[in-house]
C-alpha positions as CSV (number, residue, x, y, z in Angstrom):
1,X,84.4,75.5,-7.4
2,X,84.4,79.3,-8.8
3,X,81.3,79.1,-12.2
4,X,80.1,82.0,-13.8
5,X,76.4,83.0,-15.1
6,X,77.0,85.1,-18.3
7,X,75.4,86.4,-21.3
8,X,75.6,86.3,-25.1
9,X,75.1,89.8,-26.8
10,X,74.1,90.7,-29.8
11,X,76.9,93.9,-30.7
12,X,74.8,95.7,-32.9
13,X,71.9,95.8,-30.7
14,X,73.8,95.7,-27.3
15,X,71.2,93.6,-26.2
16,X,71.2,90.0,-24.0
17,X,70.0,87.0,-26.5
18,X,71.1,84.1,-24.1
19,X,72.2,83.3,-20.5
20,X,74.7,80.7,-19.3
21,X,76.9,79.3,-16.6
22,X,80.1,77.7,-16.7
23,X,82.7,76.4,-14.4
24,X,85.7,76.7,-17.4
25,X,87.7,80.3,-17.8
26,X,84.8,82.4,-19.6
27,X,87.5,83.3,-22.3
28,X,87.7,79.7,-23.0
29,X,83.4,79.2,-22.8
30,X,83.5,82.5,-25.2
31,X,85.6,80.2,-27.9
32,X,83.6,77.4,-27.6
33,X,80.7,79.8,-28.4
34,X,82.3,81.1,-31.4
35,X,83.0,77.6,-32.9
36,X,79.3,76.7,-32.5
37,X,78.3,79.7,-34.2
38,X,80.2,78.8,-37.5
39,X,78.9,75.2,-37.7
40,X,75.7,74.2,-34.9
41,X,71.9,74.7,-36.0
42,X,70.4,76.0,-32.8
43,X,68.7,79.0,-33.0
44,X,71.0,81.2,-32.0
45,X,73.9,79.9,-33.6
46,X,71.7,80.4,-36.9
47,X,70.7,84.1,-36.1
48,X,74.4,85.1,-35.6
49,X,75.6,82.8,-38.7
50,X,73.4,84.5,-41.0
51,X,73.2,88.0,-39.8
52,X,76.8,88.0,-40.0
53,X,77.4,89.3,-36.0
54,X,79.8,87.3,-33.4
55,X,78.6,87.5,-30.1
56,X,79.9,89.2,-27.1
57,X,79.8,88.2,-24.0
58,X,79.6,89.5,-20.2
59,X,79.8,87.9,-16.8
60,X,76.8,88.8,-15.2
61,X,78.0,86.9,-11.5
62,X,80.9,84.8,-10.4
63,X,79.6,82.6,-7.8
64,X,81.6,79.6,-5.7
65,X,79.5,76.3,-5.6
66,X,80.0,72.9,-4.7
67,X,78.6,71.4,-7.3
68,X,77.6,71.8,-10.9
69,X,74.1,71.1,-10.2
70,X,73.9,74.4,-8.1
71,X,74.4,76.3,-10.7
72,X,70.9,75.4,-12.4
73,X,68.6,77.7,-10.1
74,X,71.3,80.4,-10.4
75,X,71.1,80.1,-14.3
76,X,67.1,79.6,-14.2
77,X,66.9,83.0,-11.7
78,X,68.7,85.2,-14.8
79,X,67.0,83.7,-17.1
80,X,63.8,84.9,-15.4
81,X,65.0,87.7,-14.5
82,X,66.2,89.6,-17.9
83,X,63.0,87.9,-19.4
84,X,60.8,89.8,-17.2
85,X,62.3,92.8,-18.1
86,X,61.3,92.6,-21.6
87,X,64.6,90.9,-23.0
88,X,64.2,88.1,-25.6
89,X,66.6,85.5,-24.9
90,X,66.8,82.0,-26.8
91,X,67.0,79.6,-23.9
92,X,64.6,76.9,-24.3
93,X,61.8,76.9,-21.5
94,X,62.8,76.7,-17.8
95,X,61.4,74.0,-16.0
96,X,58.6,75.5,-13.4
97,X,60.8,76.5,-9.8
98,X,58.4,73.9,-8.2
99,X,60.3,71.0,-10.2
100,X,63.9,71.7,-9.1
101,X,65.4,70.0,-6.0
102,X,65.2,71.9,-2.5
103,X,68.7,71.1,-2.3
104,X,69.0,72.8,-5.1
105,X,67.5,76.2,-4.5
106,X,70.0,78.8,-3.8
107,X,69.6,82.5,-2.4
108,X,72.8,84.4,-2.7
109,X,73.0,87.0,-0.1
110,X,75.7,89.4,0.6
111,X,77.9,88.4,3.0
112,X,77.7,92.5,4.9
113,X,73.7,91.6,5.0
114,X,74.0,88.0,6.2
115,X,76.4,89.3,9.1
116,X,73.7,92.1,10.1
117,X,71.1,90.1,9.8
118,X,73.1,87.2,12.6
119,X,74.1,90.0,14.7
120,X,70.9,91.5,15.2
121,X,69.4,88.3,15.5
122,X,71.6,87.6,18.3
123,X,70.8,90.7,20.2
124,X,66.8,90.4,19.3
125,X,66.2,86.8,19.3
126,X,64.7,85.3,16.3
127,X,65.0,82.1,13.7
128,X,67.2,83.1,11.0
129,X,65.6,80.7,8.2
130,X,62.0,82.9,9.0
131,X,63.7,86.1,9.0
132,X,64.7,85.2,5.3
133,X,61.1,83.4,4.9
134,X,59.5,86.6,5.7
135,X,61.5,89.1,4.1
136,X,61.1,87.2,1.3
137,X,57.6,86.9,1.0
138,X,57.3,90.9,2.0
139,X,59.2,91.7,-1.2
140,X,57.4,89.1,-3.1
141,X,54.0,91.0,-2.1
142,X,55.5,94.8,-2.9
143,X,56.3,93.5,-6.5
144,X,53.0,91.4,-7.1
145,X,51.2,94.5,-6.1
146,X,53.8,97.2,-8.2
147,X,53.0,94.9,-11.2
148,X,49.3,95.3,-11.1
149,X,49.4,99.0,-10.9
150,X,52.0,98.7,-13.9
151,X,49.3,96.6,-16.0
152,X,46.3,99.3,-15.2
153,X,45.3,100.5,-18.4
154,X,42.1,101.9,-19.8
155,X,41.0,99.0,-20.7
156,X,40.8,97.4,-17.1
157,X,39.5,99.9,-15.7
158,X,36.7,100.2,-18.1
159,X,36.2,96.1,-17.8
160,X,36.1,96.7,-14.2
161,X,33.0,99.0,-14.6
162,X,34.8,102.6,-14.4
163,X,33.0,104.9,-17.0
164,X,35.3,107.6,-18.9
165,X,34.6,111.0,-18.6
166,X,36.8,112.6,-20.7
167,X,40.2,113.0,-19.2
168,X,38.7,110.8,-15.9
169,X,37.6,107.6,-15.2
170,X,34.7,107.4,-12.9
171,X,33.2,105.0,-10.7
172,X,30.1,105.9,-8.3
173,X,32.0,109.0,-6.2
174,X,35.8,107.9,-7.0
175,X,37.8,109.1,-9.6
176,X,41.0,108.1,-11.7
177,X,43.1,110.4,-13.5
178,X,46.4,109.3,-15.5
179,X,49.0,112.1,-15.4
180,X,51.2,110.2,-17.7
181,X,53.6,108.9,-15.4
182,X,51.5,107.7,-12.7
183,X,47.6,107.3,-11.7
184,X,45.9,109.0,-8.8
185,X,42.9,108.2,-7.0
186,X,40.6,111.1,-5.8
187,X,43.3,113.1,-6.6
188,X,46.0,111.2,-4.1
189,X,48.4,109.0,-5.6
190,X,48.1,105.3,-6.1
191,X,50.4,103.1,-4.4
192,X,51.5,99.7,-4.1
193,X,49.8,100.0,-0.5
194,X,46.5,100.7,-1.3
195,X,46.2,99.6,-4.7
196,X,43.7,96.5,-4.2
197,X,41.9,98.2,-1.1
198,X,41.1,101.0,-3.9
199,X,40.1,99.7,-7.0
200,X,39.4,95.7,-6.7
């Protein structure tokens, strides 16, 4: 069965206000859109109602399942995802990952990856479910760690017991300086690496 994960967006400010999926044509899903828009009370059918704005809308992937229920985590991964890059979207709240079925849980990978991965598995030995597992949870770690260095402000450093001197923050013999783009750490740059072994 061929579904789609789309999104609504609002023309005049070209920006994401909802994510869907569908199994029906998304020409036909956009119609159904527009008819709720004229006479349904949600939220978002109110906000383009009475700013006078139809919606566009743009498939974001076309994916082949065997079921409608594995479209859910697909949906719920968007969702997340355009969220945690600052858009506001009015989908209700997600249930927690943790609440969804295994069965459920779906990781799309490329099929030119998956056949590297198999092949060099092949020649190197190795469990493929682990591979995934572990690749996974290295990413994971990268972006826990890239966030934290995105959310070092004055603030925490100064609630973490640095001192500002002037331009600097100081700590016993360290040093932080913000150029404006990124931070650096006795004059060497602060990365993802060594973020926590530096300053926690």
């Amino acid at each position: 069965m061929i579904a789609h994960i789309y999104k609504l967006i609002n023309p005049k400010t070209n920006k994401p206000v909802y994510v869907g999926a569908t199994t029906n044509e998304i020409g036909n899903r956009m119609s159904g859109h527009l008819t709720s828009v004229k006479s349904k009370n949600s939220k978002m059918y109110k906000f383009f109602r009475e700013n006078n704005v139809s919606p566009e809308i743009e498939v974001i992937e076309t994916v082949e399942v065997g079921t409608i229920h594995e479209l859910a985590p697909i949906e719920r991964a968007w969702i997340l995802k355009l969220r945690s890059d600052g858009e506001e979207l009015f989908n209700k709240a997600m249930p927690s990952i943790s609440s969804i079925p295994d069965e459920y849980i779906r990781v799309a990978v490329s099929k030119k990856v998956h056949a590297e991965v198999k092949a060099y598995l092949k020649l190197a030995g190795g469990d493929i479910g682990k591979f995934y597992d572990n690749a996974a949870m290295s990413k994971l770690n990268q972006l826990k760690n890239k966030s934290a260095i995105n959310r070092l402000s004055s603030q925490t450093l100064i609630d973490g017991g640095w001192q500002k001197d002037g331009s600097y923050y100081r700590k016993g013999t360290d040093f932080m300086f913000y150029t404006g783009t990124e931070w650096l750490f006795n004059g060497e740059l602060l990365t993802e690496q060594n973020y926590l072994e530096k300053i926690k």
